[in-house]
C-alpha positions as CSV (number, residue, x, y, z in Angstrom):
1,X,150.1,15.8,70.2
2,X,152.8,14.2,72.1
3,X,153.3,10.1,72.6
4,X,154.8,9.2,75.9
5,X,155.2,5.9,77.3
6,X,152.0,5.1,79.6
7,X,151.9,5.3,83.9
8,X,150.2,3.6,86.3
9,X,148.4,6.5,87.1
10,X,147.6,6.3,83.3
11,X,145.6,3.3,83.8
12,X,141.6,5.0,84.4
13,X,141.8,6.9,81.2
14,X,142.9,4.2,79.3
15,X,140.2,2.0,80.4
16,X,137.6,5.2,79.6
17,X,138.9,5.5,76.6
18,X,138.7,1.5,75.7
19,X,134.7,2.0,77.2
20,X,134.5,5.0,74.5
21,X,136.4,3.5,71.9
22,X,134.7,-0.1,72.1
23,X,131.2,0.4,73.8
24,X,129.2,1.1,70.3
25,X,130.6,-2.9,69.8
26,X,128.6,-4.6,72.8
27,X,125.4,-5.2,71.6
28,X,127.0,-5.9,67.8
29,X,128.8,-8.9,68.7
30,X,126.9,-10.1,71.7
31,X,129.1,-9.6,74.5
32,X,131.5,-7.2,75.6
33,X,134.6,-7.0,74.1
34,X,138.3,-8.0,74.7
35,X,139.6,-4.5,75.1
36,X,137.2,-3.9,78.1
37,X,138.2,-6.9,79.8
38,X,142.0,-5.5,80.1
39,X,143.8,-4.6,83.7
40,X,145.3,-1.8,82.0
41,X,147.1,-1.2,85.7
42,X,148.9,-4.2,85.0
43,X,149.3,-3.8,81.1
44,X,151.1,-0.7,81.6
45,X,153.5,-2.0,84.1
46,X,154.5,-5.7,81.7
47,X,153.8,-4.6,78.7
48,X,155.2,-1.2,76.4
49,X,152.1,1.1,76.5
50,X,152.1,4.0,74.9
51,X,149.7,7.0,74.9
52,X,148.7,10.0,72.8
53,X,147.8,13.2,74.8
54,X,147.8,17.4,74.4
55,X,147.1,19.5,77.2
56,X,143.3,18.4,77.2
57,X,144.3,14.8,78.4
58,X,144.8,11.7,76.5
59,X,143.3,10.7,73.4
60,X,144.5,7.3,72.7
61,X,146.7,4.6,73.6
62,X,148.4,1.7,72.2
63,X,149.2,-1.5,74.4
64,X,152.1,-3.9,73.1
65,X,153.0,-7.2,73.6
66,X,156.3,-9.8,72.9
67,X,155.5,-12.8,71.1
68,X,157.3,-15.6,69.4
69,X,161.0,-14.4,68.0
70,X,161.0,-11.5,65.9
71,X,157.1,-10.7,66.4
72,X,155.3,-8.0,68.8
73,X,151.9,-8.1,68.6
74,X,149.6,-4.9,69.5
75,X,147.4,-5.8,71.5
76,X,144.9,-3.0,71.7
77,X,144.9,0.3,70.0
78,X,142.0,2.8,71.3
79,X,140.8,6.4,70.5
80,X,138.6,8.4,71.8
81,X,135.7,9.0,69.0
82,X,135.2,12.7,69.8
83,X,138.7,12.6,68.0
84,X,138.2,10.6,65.0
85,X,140.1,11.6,61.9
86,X,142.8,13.7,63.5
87,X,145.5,10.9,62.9
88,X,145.8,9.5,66.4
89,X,145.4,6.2,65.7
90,X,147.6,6.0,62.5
91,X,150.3,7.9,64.8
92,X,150.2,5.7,67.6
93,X,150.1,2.4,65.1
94,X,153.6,4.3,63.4
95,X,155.0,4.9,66.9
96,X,154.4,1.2,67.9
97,X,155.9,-0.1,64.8
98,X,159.1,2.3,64.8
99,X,159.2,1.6,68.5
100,X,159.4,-2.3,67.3
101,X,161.8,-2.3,64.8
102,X,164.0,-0.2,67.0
103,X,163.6,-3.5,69.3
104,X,164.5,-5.5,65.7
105,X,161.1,-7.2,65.4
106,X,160.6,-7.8,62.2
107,X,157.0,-8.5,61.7
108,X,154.3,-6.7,63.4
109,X,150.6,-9.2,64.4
110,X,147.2,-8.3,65.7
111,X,143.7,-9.4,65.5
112,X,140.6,-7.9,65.3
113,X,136.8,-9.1,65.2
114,X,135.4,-10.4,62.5
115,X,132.2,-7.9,63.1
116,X,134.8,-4.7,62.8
117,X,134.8,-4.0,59.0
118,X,135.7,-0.5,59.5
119,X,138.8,-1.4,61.6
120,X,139.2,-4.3,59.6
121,X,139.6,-1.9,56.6
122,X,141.9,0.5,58.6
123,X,144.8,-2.2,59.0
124,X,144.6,-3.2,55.8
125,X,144.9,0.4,54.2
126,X,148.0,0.4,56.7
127,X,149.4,-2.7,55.0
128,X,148.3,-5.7,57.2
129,X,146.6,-8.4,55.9
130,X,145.0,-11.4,56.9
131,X,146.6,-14.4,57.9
132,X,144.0,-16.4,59.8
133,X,140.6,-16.9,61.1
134,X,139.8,-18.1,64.3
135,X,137.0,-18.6,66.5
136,X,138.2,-18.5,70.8
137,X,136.7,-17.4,74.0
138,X,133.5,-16.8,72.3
139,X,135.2,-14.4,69.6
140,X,135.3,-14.4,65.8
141,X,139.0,-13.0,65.2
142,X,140.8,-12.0,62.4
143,X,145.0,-12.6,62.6
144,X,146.4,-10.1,60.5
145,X,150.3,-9.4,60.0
146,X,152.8,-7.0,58.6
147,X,156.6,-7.1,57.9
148,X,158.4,-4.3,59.0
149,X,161.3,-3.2,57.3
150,X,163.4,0.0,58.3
């Protein structure tokens, strides 16, 4: 598996693989989630975006973005579930933090819903933890941070 940084031309399979990733979520929280409301055409030319692929096509993705001194958040990170537990998403989560310390971030945010106890879980076993709770643009979120350290 290699991780590149994301095209343009990128941009469809990301947003299939958001739809794959994301679409079992619709009808558990009411209304379609963040992910799926992404221009990934214009994520991947603003924002670091960084993909996971082998010569079948890509598999996953991880979208960054800057936020207050010292802090990058990710934004989204999407698999495709016909590849769940090969490690894609834990590499592309240590890509994006290595890729952020090498920036000198020093602490790494994200949210997720409330509704995703699995993913909620995942972070956690990768050392985030929960910072806030908060309730915008119809979502219940979770804040979670980690410090990175080299």
């Amino acid at each position: 598996m290699l991780i590149r940084q994301a095209q343009v031309q990128d941009a469809p399979d990301l947003f299939l693989c958001t739809v794959l990733a994301f679409r079992e979520y619709i009808l558990q929280i009411d209304r379609t989630p963040g992910p799926m409301l992404e221009d990934y055409y214009e994520a991947i030319k603003h924002h670091p975006t960084f993909v996971a692929e082998t010569e079948d096509g890509i598999h996953g993705f991880i979208l960054l973005k800057n936020g207050e001194e010292g802090i990058m958040w990710i934004d989204v990170l999407a698999t495709n579930p016909k590849q769940a537990g090969q490690g894609i998403g834990r590499a592309l989560l240590n890509y994006a933090q290595e890729y952020m310390m090498s920036l000198d971030k020093t602490e790494c945010r994200l949210y997720t819903h409330v509704a995703y106890g699995r993913t909620l879980s995942i972070y956690q076993r990768q050392g985030f933890s929960i910072y806030d709770r908060v309730q915008e643009y119809g979502y219940d979120r979770y804040y979670l941070k980690k410090l990175l350290s080299s």
